[in-house]
C-alpha positions as CSV (number, residue, x, y, z in Angstrom):
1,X,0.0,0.0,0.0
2,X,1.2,3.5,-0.5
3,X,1.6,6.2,2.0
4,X,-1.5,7.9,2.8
5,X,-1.0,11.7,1.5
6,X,-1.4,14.6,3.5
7,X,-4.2,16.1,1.8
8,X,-6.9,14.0,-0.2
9,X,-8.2,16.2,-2.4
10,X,-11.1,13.8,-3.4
11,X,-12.1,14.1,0.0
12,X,-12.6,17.7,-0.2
13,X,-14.5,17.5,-3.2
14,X,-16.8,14.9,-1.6
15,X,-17.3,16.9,1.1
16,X,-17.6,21.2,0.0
17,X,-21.2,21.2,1.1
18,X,-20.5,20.1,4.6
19,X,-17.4,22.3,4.5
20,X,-19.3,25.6,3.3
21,X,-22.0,25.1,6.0
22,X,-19.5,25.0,8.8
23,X,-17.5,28.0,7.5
24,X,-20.9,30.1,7.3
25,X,-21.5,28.4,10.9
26,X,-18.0,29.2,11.9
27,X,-18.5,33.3,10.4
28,X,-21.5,33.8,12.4
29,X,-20.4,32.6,15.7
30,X,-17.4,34.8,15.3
31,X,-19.1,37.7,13.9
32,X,-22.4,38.5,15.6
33,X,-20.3,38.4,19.2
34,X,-17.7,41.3,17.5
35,X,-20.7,43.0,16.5
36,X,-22.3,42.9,19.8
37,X,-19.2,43.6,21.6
38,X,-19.2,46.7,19.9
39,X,-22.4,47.7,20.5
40,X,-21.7,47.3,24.3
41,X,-18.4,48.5,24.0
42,X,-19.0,51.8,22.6
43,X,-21.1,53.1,25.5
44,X,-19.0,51.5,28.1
45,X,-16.0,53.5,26.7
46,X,-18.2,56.6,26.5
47,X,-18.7,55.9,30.3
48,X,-14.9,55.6,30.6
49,X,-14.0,59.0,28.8
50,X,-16.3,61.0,30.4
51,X,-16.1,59.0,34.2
52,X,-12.0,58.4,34.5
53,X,-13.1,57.0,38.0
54,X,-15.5,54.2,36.0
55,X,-12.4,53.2,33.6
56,X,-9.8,51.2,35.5
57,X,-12.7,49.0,37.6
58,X,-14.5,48.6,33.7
59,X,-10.9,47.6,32.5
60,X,-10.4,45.0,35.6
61,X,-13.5,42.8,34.9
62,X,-12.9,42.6,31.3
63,X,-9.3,41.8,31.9
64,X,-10.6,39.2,34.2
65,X,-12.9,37.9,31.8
66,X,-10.7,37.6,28.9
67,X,-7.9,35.7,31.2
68,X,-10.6,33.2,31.8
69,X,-10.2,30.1,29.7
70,X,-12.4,29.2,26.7
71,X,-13.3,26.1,26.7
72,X,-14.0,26.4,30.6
73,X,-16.6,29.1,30.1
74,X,-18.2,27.1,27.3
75,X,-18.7,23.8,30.0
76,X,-19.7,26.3,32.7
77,X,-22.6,27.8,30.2
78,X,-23.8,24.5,29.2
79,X,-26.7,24.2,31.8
80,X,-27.8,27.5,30.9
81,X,-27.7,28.2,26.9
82,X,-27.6,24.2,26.5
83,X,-25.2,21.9,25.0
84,X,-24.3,22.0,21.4
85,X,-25.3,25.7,20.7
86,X,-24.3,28.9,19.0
87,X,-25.3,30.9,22.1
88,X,-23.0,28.9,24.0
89,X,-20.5,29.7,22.2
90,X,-21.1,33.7,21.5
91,X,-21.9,34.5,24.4
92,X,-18.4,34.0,26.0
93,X,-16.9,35.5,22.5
94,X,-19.1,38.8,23.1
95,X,-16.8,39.4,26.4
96,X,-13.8,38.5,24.9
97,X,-14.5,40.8,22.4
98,X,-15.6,44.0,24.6
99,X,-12.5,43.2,26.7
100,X,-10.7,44.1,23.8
101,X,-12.9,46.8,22.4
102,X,-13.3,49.1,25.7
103,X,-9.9,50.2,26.1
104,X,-10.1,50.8,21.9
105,X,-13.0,53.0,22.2
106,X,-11.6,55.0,25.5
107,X,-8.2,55.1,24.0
108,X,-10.0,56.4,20.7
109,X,-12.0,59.3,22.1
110,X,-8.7,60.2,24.6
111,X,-6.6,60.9,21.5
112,X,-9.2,63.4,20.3
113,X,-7.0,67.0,20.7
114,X,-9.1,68.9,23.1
115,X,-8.6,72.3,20.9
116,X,-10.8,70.1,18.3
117,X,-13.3,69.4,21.2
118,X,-13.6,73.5,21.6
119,X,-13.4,73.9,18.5
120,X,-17.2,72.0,18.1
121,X,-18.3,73.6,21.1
122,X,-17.3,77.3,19.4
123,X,-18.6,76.4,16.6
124,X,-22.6,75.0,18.6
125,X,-22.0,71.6,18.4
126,X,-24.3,70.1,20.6
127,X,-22.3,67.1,22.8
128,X,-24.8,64.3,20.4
129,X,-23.4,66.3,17.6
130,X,-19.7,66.7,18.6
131,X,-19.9,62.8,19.5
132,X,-20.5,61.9,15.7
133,X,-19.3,64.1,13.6
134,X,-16.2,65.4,15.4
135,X,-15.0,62.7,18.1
136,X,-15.9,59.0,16.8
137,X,-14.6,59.7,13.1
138,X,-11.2,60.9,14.6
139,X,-11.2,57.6,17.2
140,X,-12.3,55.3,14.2
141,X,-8.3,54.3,13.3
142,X,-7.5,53.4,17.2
143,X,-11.4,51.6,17.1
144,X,-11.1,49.5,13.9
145,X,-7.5,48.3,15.4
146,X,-9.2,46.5,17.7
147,X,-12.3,45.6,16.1
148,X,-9.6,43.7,13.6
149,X,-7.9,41.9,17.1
150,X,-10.9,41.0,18.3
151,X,-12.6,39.9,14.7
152,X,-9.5,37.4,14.0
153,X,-9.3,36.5,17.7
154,X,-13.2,35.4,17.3
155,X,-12.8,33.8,14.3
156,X,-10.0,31.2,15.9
157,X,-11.6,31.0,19.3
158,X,-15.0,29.7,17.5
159,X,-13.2,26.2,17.0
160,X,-12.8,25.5,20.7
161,X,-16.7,25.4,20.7
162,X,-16.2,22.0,18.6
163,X,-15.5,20.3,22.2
164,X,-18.9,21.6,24.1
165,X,-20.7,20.4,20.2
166,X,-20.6,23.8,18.3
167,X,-17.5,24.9,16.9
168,X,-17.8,25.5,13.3
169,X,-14.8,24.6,11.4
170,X,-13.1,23.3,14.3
171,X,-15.4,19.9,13.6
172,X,-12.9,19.1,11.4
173,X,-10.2,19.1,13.8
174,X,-12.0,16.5,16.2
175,X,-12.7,14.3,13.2
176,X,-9.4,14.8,11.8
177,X,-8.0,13.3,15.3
178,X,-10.3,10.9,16.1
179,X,-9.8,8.9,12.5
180,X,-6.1,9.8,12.9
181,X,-6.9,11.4,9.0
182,X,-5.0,14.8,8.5
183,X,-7.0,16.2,6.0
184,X,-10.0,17.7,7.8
185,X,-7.3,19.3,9.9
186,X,-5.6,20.8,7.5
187,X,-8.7,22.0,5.6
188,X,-9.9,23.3,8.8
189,X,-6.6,25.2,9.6
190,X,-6.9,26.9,5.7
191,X,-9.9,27.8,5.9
192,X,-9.8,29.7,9.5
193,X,-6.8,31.4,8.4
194,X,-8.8,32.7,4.8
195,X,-12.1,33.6,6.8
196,X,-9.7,35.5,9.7
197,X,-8.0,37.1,6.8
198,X,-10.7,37.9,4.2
199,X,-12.9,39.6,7.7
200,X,-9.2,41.9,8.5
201,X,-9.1,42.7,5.0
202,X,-12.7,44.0,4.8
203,X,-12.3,46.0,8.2
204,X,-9.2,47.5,6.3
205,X,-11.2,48.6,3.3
206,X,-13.8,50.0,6.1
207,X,-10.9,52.1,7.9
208,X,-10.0,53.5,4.3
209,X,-13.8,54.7,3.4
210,X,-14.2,56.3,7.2
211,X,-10.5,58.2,6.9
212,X,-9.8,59.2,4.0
213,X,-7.8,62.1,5.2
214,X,-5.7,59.4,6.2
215,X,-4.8,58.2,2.7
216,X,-4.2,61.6,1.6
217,X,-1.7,62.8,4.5
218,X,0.0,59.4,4.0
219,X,0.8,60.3,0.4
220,X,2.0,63.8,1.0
221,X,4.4,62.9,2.9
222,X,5.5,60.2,0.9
């Protein structure tokens, strides 16, 4: 008999339906957490810039909860959000995500130049008004940094899930192991590191549209 070969690529052709399912299943687990962890996260850090005394405690639980391993959250949320589920899975990625996202928001609206803040308030801004127009757009660089470490971070912590029953793509690494078959593994690794990488790129595209002045002072200096 020959040596089995590392990849079988008749395998993967039998199988591209089963694979596109779990990378949809593995995208929306990893997603829809980042997502929400913005949503909570851009208050919190609103809370944090304007209450300096509300920052470092807000900062110490999420610290806290991002030490706190995966797989042992995802065992202790089984008897809520039940075994074998996307909530039990997103739900510990939603805090993992804000833990990464507070101190990107805070640190965002910190690096505004306060002689722009007075500027808007010169000018009538209202504080809604200054918010959008004048302090979010100038924290969006420091914001989308760590929307992209928290959206690639998602996207590999999603697999762990396969041990608790939902994991997306990291199926393929139990069923890789348990027929002792590389393939699925392999596939699996691939197509993490393409999803994680196709999501950065987008959010890169997304930093380019929200700053263009960016662009521009980037090529007058060059």
């Amino acid at each position: 008999m020959g040596e089995e070969p590392l990849v079988r690529w008749d395998w993967i052709g039998r199988n591209l339906p089963v694979l596109r399912e779990l990378l949809v299943d593995n995208a929306v687990m990893a997603l829809v957490p980042v997502l929400a962890g913005l949503l909570l996260a851009l208050p919190l850090g609103l809370a944090g810039v304007r209450w300096r005394r509300l920052y470092q405690p807000t900062v110490g639980v999420m610290n806290v909860v991002y030490s706190l391993p995966s797989l042992a959250v995802f065992i202790v949320l089984i008897p809520i959000t039940g075994l074998a589920t996307r909530l039990t899975v997103m739900v510990p990625l939603t805090f993992y995500a804000m833990a990464v996202l507070v101190p990107a928001v805070v640190d965002g609206l910190a690096a505004v130049p306060d002689h722009v803040r007075q500027s808007a308030v010169a000018m009538g801004f209202t504080p809604l008004r200054r918010l959008l127009q004048v302090e979010l757009p100038i924290a969006v660089p420091v914001v989308l940094a760590g929307l992209r470490v928290a959206t690639v971070s998602s996207v590999s912590l999603v697999s762990v899930g396969a041990l608790v029953g939902r994991g997306g793509l990291g199926y393929l690494f139990i069923d890789g192991w348990q027929r002792q078959f590389p393939t699925p593994i392999i596939v699996g690794i691939v197509l993490i590191v393409l999803l994680a990488g196709i999501a950065d790129l987008l959010l890169v595209g997304a930093q380019r549209l929200l700053t263009p002045w960016a662009g521009s002072r980037t090529r007058r200096r060059a």
